[in-house]
C-alpha positions in Angstrom: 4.4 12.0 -28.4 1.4 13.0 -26.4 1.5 17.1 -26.0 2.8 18.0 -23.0 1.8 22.0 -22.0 3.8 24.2 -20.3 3.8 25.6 -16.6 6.1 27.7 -14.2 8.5 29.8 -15.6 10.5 29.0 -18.9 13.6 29.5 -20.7 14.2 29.9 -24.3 15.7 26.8 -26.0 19.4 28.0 -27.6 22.1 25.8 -28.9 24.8 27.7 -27.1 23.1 26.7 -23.9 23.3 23.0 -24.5 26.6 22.5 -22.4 25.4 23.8 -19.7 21.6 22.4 -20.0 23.2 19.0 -20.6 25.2 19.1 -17.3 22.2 20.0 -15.4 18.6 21.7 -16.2 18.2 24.3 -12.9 14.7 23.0 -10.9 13.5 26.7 -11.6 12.7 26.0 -15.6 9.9 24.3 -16.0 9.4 24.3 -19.5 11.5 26.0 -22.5 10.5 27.4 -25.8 12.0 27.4 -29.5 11.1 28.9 -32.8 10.4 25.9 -35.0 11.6 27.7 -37.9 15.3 27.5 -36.7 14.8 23.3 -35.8 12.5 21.7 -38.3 15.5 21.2 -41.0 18.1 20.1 -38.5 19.3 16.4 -38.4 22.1 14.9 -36.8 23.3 15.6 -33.6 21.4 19.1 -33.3 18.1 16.6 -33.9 19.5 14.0 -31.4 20.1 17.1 -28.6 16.7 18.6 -29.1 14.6 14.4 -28.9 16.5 14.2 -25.7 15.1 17.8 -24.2 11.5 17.1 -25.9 11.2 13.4 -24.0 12.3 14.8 -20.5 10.5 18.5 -20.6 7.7 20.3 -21.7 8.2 22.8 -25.0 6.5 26.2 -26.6 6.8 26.8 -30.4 7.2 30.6 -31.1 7.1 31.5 -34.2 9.1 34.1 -36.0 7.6 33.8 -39.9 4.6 33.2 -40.4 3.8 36.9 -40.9 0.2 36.8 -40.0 -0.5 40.5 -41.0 1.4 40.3 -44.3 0.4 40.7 -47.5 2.0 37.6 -49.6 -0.2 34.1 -49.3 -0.1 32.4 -45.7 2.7 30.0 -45.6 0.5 27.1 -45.7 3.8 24.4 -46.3 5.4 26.0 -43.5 2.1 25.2 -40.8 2.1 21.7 -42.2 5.8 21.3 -41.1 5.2 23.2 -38.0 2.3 20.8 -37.4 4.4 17.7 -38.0 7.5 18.8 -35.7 4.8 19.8 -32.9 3.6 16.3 -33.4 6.6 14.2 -33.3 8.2 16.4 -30.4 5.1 16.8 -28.2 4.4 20.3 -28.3 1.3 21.5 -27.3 1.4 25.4 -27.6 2.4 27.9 -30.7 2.3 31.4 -31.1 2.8 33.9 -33.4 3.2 37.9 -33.4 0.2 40.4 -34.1 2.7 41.6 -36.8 4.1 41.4 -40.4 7.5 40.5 -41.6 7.1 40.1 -45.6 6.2 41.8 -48.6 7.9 40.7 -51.9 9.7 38.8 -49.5 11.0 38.3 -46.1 11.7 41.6 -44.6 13.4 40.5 -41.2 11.9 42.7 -38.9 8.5 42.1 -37.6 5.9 45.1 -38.2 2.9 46.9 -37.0 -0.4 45.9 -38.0 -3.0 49.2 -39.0 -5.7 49.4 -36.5 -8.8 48.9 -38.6 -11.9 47.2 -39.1 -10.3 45.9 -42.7 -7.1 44.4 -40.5 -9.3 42.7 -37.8 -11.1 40.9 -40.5 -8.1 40.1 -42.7 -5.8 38.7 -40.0 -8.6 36.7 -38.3 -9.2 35.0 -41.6 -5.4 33.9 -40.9 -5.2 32.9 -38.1 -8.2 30.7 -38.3 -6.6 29.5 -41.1 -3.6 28.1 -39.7 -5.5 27.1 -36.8 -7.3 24.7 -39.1 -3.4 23.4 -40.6 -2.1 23.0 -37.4 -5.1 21.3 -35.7 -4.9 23.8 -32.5 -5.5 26.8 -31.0 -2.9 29.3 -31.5 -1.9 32.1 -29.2 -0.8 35.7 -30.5 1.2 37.7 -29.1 0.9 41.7 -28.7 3.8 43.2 -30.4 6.2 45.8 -29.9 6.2 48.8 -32.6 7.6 52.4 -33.0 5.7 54.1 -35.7 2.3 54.4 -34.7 -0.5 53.9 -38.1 -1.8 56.9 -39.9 -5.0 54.8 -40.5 -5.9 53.8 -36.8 -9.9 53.6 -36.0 -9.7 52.4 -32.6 -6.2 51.9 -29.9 -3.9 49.2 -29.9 -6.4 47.1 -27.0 -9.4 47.6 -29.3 -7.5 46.0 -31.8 -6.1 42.8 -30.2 -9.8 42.1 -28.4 -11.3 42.3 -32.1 -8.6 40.0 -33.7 -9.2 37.5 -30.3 -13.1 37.4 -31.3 -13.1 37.5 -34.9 -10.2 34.6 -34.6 -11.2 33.1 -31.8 -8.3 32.4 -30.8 -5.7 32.6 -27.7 -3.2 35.5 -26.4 0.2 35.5 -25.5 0.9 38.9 -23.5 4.7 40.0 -24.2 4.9 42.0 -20.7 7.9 43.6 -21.9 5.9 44.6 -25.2 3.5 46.4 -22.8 5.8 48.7 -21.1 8.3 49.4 -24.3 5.0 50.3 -26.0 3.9 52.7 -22.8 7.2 54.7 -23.2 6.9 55.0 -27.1 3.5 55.4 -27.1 3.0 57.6 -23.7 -0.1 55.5 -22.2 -0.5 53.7 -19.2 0.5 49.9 -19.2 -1.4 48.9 -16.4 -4.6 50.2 -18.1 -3.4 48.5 -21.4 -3.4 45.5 -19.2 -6.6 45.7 -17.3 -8.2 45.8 -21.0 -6.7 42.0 -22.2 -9.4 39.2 -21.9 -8.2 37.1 -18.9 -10.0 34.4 -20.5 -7.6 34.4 -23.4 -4.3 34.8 -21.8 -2.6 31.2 -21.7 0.9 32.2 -22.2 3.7 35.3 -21.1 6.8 36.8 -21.9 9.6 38.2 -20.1 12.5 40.3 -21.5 15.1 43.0 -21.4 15.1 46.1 -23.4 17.3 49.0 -25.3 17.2 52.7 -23.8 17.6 54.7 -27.6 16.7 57.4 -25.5 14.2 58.8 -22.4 11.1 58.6 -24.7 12.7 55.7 -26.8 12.9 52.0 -26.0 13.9 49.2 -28.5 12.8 45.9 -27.5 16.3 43.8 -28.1 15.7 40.8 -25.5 19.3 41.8 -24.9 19.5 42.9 -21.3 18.1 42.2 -17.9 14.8 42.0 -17.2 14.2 46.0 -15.3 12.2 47.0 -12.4 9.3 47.9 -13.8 8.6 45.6 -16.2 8.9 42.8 -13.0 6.5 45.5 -11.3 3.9 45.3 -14.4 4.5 41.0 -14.2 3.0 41.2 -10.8 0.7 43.5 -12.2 -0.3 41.4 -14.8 -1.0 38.2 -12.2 -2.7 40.1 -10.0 -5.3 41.3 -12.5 -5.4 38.0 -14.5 -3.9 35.1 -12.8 -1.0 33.3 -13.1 -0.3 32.1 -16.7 3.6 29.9 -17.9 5.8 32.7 -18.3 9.0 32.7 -20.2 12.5 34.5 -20.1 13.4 35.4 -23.7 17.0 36.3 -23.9 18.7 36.3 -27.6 21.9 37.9 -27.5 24.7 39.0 -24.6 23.6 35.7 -23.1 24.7 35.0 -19.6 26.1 32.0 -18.4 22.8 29.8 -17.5 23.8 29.8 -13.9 23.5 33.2 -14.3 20.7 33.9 -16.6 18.7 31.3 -14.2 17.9 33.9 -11.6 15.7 36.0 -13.5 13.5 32.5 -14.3 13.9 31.9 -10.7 12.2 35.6 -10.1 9.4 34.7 -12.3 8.8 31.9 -10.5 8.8 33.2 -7.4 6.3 35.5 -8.1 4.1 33.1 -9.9 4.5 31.5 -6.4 3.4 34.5 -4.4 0.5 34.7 -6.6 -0.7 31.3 -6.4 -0.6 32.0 -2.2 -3.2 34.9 -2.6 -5.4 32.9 -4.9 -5.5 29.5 -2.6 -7.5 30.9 -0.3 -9.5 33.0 -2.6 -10.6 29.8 -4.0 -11.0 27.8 -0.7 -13.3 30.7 1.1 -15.7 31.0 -2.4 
């Protein structure tokens, strides 16, 4: 299938949505987004649902694994099969956490990488590689942690501009990310943003969050999407453009008529956006 890439405002792909998705896809998602991990093994009718979605719209692979900061070998079997399902399926874009998630083994949580010059170099080394296997640019995305490194030489927007260079290779700004990280970390996400590379940003995220406690969040994708992270959204178009943006919502799922609304937010603002910028463009 020729790759299709995304645009709007997306939702992501789950199999307890398929009822409702089958009845009807709402005119406000314009693309939706899977981790290939949980789809490449499937046959049957779980294969048969997911052809039918890949022919009619556009798709994002996310992945979950791939553990780009870890210390064990790069899953090199695992980017061929990524590769081959993004092939058959038409799916232009993946991306991966700026994180870790193994060490002996899989350690189901995704991890902070250390701030250094030694981490820049060792994870660019990565992601080229798997850039080569999957024969396309990749996207990473900046991840939320809770522990900051004992070994940091430079802040967490130092770090992801260094990786970008070094990998050369695309970013996919978690908006959400930004703010839990503001709160944990006590800086100021609109600065954070104002220091991405515009150039880069070709993909965003949208999600809901855990209150642990004032000076605590825990990103859980769990809950609605809250004031200010829609505030830092607009934010983030403002100071880079519009970019396909997706909903992420994992657990306590709402019914889709429902959970819609929040995609229809997204793009709605995506609209306003693309009004400022028209005649910007026309009057240059």
């Amino acid at each position: 299938m020729t790759p299709r890439p995304p645009s709007g405002a997306g939702l992501g792909f789950r199999r307890e949505m398929l009822p409702a998705l089958n009845t009807r896809v709402p005119d406000a998602i314009g693309f939706f987004e899977l981790a290939p991990e949980n789809w490449i093994e499937l046959g049957g009718l779980h294969a048969r649902d997911l052809r039918r979605f890949t022919e009619r719209h556009p798709f994002v692979c996310h992945g979950l694994s791939l553990s780009l900061g870890g210390i064990t070998p790069l899953d090199e079997l695992l980017l061929v099969k990524i590769r081959q399902f993004m092939d058959a399926h038409g799916i232009a874009l993946y991306t991966e956490h700026l994180s870790y998630c193994s060490d002996d083994g899989h350690l189901y949580d995704l991890l902070p990488i250390p701030f250094t010059e030694d981490a820049v170099k060792y994870v660019a080394a990565r992601i080229r590689r798997a850039q080569d296997i999957l024969e396309r640019r990749i996207a990473i995305e900046n991840a939320s942690y809770y522990t900051p490194s004992p070994i940091a030489e430079m802040d967490e927007p130092a770090f992801i501009r260094a990786v970008l260079e070094e990998a050369d290779c695309d970013l996919h700004l978690d908006v959400n990310n930004v703010y839990v990280n503001s709160v944990n970390h006590r800086y100021d996400p609109v600065e954070f943003l104002q220091a991405m590379p515009s150039e880069r940003i070709v993909y965003m995220h949208m999600a809901g969050h855990y209150n642990e406690a004032p000076d605590l969040i825990v990103d859980t994708h769990g809950a609605d999407v809250i004031e200010p992270v829609w505030s830092l959204l607009d934010a983030a178009y403002r100071i880079h453009g519009v970019a396909p943006t997706l909903l992420e919502r994992d657990f306590n799922i709402p019914p889709l008529h429902e959970l819609v609304h929040e995609v229809e937010r997204i793009a709605g603002i995506q609209r306003q956006h693309r009004q400022i910028d028209e005649p910007i463009r026309r009057a240059s």
